[in-house]
C-alpha positions in Angstrom: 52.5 -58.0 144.4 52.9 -54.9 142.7 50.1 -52.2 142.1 50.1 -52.7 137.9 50.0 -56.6 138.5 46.8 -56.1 141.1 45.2 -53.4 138.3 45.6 -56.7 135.7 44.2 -58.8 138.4 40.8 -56.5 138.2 40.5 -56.6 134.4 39.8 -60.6 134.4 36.8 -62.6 135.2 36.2 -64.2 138.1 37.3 -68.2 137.4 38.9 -71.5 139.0 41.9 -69.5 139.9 40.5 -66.2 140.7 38.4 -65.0 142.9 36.7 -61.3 144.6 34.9 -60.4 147.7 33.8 -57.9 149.2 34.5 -58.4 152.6 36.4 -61.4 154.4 33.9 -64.4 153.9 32.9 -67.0 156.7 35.7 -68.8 158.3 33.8 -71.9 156.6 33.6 -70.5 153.4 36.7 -68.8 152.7 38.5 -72.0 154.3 36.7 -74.8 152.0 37.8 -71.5 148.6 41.7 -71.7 150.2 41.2 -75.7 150.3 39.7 -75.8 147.0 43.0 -73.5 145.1 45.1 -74.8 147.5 44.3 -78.7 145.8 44.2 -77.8 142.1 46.6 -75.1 140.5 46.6 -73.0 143.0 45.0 -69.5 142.8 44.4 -65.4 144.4 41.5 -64.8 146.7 40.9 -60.6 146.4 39.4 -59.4 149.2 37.3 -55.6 149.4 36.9 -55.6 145.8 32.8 -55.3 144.4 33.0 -59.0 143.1 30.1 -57.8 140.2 32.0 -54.4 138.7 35.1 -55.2 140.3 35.6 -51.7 141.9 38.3 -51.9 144.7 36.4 -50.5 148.3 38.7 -51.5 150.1 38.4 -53.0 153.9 38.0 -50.9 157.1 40.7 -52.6 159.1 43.3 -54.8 156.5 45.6 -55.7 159.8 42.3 -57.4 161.2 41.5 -59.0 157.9 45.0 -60.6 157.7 45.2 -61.6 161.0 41.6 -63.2 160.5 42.9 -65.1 157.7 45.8 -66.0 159.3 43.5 -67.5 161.6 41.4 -69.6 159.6 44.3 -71.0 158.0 45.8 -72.3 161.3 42.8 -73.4 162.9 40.9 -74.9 160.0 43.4 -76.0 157.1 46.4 -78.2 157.3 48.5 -77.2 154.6 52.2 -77.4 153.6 52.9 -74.7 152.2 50.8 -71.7 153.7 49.3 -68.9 151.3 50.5 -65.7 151.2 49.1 -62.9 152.2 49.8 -59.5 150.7 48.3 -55.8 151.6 48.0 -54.2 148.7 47.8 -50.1 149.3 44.3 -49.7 148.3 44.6 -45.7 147.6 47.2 -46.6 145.0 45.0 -49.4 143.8 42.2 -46.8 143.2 43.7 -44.3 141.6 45.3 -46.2 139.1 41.6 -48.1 138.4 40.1 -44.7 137.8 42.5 -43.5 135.4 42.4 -46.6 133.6 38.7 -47.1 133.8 38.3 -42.8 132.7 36.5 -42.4 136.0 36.5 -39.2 139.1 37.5 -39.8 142.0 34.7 -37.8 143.4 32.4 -40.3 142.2 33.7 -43.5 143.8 32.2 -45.1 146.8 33.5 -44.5 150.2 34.2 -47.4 152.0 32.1 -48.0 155.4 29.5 -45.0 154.3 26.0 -45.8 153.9 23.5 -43.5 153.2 23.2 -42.7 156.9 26.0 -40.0 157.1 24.3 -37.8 155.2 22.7 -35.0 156.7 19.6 -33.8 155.9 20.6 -30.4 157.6 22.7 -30.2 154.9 20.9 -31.1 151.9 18.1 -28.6 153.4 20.5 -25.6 153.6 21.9 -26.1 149.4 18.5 -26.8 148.5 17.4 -23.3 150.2 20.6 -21.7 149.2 20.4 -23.3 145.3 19.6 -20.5 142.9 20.8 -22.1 139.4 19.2 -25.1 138.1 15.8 -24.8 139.4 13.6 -26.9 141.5 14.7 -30.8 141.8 11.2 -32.5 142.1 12.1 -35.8 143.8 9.9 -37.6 146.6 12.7 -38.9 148.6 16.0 -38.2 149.9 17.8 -41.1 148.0 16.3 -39.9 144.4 17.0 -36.1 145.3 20.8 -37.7 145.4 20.8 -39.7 142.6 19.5 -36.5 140.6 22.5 -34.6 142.1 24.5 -37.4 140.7 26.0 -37.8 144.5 25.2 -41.8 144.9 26.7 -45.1 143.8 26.2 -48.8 143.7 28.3 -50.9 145.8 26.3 -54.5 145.1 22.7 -54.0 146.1 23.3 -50.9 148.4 23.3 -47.6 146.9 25.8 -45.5 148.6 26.9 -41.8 148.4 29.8 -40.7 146.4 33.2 -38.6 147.5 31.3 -35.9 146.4 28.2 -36.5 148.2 29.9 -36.9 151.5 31.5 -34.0 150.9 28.9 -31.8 150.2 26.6 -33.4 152.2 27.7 -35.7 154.8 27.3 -35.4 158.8 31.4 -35.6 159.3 33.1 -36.2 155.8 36.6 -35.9 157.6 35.8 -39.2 159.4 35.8 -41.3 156.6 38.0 -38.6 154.4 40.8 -37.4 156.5 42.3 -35.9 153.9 39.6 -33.6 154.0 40.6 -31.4 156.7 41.5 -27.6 155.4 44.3 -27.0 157.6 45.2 -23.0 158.0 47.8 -21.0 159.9 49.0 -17.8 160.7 52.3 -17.2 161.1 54.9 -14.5 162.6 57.1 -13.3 159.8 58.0 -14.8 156.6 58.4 -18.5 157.5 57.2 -21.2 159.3 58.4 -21.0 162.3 56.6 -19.6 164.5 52.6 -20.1 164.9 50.4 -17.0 165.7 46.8 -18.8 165.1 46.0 -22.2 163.2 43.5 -24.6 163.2 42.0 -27.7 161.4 38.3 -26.9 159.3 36.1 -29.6 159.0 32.9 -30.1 157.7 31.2 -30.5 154.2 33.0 -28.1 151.6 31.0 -25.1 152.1 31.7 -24.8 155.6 34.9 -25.2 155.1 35.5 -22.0 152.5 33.2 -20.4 155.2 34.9 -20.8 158.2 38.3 -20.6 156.3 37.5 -16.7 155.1 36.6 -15.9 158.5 39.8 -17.0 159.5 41.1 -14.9 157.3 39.9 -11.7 157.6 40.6 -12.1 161.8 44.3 -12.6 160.7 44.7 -9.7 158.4 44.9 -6.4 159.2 42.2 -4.2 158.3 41.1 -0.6 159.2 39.4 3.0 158.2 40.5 5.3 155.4 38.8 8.6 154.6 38.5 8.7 150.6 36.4 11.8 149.5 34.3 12.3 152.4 33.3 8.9 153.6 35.1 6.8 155.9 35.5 3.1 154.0 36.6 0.0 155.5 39.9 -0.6 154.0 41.6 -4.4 154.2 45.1 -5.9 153.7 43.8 -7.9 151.1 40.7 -8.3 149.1 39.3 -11.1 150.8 36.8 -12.3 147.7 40.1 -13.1 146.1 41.4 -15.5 148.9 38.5 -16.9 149.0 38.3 -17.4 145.4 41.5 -19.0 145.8 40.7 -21.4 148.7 37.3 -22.5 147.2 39.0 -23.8 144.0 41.6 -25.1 146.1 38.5 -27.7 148.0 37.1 -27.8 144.2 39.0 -28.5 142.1 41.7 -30.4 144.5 43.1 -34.2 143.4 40.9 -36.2 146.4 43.1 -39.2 145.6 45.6 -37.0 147.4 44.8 -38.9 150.6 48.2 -38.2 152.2 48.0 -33.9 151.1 45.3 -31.6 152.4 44.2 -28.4 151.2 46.4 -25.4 153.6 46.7 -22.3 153.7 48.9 -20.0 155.2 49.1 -16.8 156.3 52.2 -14.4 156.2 53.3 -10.8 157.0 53.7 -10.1 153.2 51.8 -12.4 151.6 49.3 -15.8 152.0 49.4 -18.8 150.0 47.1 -21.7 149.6 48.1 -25.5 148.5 46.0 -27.9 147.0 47.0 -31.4 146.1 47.0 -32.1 142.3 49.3 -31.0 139.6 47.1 -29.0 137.2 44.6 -31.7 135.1 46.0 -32.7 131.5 46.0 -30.0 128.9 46.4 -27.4 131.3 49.6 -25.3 131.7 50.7 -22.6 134.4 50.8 -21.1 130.7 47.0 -21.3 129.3 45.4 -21.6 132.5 43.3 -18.9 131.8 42.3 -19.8 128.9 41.9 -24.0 129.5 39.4 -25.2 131.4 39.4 -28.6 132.5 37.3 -30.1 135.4 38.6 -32.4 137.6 35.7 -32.7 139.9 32.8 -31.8 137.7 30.0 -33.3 140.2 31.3 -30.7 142.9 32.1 -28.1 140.7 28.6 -27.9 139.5 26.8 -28.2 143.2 29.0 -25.4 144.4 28.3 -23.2 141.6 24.4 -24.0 142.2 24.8 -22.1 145.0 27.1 -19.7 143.9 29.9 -20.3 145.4 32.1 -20.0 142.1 31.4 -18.2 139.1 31.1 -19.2 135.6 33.8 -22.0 134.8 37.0 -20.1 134.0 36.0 -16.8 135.3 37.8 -17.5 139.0 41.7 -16.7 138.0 40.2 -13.0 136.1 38.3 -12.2 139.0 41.7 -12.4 141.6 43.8 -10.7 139.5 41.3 -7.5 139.3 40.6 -7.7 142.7 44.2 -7.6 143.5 44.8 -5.1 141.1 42.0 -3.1 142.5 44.0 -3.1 145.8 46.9 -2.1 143.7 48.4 -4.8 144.5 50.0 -7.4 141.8 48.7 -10.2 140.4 48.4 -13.8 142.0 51.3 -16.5 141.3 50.8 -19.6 140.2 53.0 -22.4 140.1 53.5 -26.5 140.9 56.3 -26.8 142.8 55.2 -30.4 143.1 52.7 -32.5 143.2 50.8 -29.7 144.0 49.4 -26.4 142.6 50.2 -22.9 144.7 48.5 -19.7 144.3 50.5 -17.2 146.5 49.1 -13.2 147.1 51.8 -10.9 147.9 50.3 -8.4 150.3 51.7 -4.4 150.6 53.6 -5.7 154.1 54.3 -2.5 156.7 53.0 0.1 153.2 49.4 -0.9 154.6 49.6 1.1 157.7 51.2 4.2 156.1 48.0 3.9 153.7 45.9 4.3 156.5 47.6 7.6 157.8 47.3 9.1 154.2 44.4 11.5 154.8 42.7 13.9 151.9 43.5 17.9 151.2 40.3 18.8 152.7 41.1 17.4 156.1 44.5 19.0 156.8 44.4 21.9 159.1 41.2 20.4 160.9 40.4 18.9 164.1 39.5 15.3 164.5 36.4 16.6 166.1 36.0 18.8 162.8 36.8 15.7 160.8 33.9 13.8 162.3 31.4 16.7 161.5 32.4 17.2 158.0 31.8 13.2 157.4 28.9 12.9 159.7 27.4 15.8 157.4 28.1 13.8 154.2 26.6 10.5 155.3 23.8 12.1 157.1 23.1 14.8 154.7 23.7 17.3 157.3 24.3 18.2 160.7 22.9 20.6 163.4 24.5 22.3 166.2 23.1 20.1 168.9 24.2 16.6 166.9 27.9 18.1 166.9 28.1 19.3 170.5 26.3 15.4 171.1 28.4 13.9 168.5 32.1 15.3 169.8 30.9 16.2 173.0 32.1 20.4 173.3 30.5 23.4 174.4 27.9 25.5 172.6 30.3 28.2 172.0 33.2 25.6 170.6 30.8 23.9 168.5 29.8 27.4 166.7 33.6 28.2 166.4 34.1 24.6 164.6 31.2 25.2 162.2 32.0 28.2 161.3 35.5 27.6 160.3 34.4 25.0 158.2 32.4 27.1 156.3 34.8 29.8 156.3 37.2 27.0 154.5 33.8 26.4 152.2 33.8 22.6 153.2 31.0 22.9 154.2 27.5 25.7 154.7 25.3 26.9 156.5 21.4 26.8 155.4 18.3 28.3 157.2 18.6 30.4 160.4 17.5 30.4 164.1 16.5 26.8 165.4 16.4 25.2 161.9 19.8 26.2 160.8 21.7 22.8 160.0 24.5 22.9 158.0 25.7 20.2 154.9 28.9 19.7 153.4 29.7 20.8 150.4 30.9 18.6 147.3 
């Protein structure tokens, strides 16, 4: 059976030759339904299907189910010609029911989850962390939920949602492998060769989290004097990879269950994959200027806690920060089923940035260097912090001091044991 014939199959009403569960019946049961077709005109049994809203779930195990029924069939029945028994793919089944039915992904039940895997650890921590949207009065778990539109109906069980189990769940990845951020570092310009990767789990916030740590570890990163502060200067500007990476977990296709968000990490540059061509209307063309939600549920909790901007504002934001690193601008494309944002980074130019020191400091010792700066982010410096600070004699530290004011870098103000000197700017 093909997927559009099963999609036609969900359309109809249950009737004498058609019939849904939700999970494999009694052996009794389902035996006395197979007689029952099986003496008439025949008929299709569906199993892991709501049999009320017809919304495929899915079962846990379908090799089990099929054996079971193979089972009944042989133990209980006595039948000429046997049924068949088809396994239908039930991701394939599901996406094409919510395109047809206009539906999100990210608001379909999970199958197996109950309200159990959710963690109230987690549901604590964005209620603490929410600073949009207010105060949710609600006196219990379950109707905090179904305020953050995060739970479902399966029959009479309310359930959570994709995007309640991941925002919210104990271990999404155990029911959502697909969840997994996978990131890597690599040695050169390929694949070849792995320097550092791993696998993040957890809900999404934990996961953009523990992905920019991962990040800034695996860049390079060091101190530039500009004017006459020292300032932590990176490879990248990390607010823009991260920027990057949380769309990637927001905005991703999570009927993708074969692709997973990655990112990897290159001498010269770092790109990050997510599953999901760009949602209709939008082009590689207007994409700054289209804005289309795939996952509107997650896209609002995340921004609650402000974790993205205002909707739009996230493709803006990388290119100035890349351009504020003079470096250029993001590329986007779909080289598949999949969108790409690559950075190109300023490769072996970043070190030879470092080494680029002001006028002001050429000529000088590095022990002169320090005082100069230590004078500028202190305010000013005496003779006794210097020979403390660099670790000279009485008579050297003098000798440095009073070069630099002889350059006029910095002066000297007051005399005897309140002289102190500041730099001058």
């Amino acid at each position: 059976m093909d997927i559009s014939t099963f999609t036609n199959l969900l359309q109809q009403h249950e009737s004498e030759a058609l019939d849904f569960k939700q999970d494999l019946p009694a052996s009794s049961d389902l035996a006395v339904l197979i007689s029952a077709f099986y003496n008439t005109r025949g008929g299709t049994i569906i199993i892991g299907v709501d049999d009320e809203q017809h919304q495929p779930l899915g079962v846990a195990r379908p090799q089990s189910v099929e054996a079971g029924i193979g089972n009944i069939i042989r133990d209980r029945l006595s039948l000429d010609i046997p049924p068949k028994i088809e396994i239908v793919s039930y991701e394939e089944i599901r996406r094409m029911f919510i395109e047809d039915h206009g539906l999100s992904y990210e608001s379909m039940a999970v199958p197996g989850v109950s309200l159990n895997e959710i963690s109230q650890e987690r549901v604590d921590w964005y209620i603490a962390r929410r600073v949009r949207g207010g105060q949710i009065p609600a006196s219990s778990l379950t109707e905090l939920l179904g305020k953050l539109g995060v739970l479902t109906t399966v029959g009479d069980a309310t359930v959570p949602t994709v995007a309640g189990l991941l925002l919210f769940g104990k271990e999404p990845q155990r029911f959502l492998p697909h969840a997994t951020l996978r990131i890597a570092r690599f040695l050169g310009t390929d694949m070849t060769t792995f320097l550092d990767q791993a696998d993040i789990t957890g809900t999404i916030p934990q996961m953009i989290d523990e992905a920019e740590k991962f990040v800034t570890r695996n860049t390079r990163h060091g101190i530039r004097i500009v004017g006459f502060k020292h300032v932590n200067v990176h490879e990248y500007p990390i607010e823009a990879i991260r920027e990057a990476i949380t769309n990637a977990l927001c905005h991703r296709d999570w009927g993708h269950v074969g692709m997973q968000v990655r990112v990897a990490i290159f001498d010269d540059h770092i790109f990050v994959d997510s599953p999901g061509r760009l949602p209709p209307g939008v082009t590689l063309e207007n994409i700054e200027h289209v804005h289309v939600l795939r996952n509107p549920i997650i896209a609002q909790l995340l921004y609650d806690i402000n974790y993205i901007e205002n909707w739009g504002s996230g493709i803006p934001r990388m290119k100035k920060a890349m351009s504020e690193y003079d470096l250029a601008p993001p590329n986007f494309d779909e080289p598949g089923p999949n969108f790409t944002v690559t950075f190109h980074g300023p490769g072996e130019g970043f070190m030879r940035e470092l080494q680029v020191q002001p006028e002001w400091t050429k000529g000088l010792s590095e022990r002169q260097i320090t005082a100069v700066l230590h004078a500028a982010e202190k305010g000013k410096i005496t003779t006794g912090e210097y020979r403390r600070l660099v670790k000279v004699a009485k008579m050297t530290a003098f000798r440095d001091l009073g070069e630099l004011c002889e350059r006029q870098i910095i002066e000297k103000v007051g005399n005897g044991r309140g002289t102190f000197y500041r730099s001058i700017q």
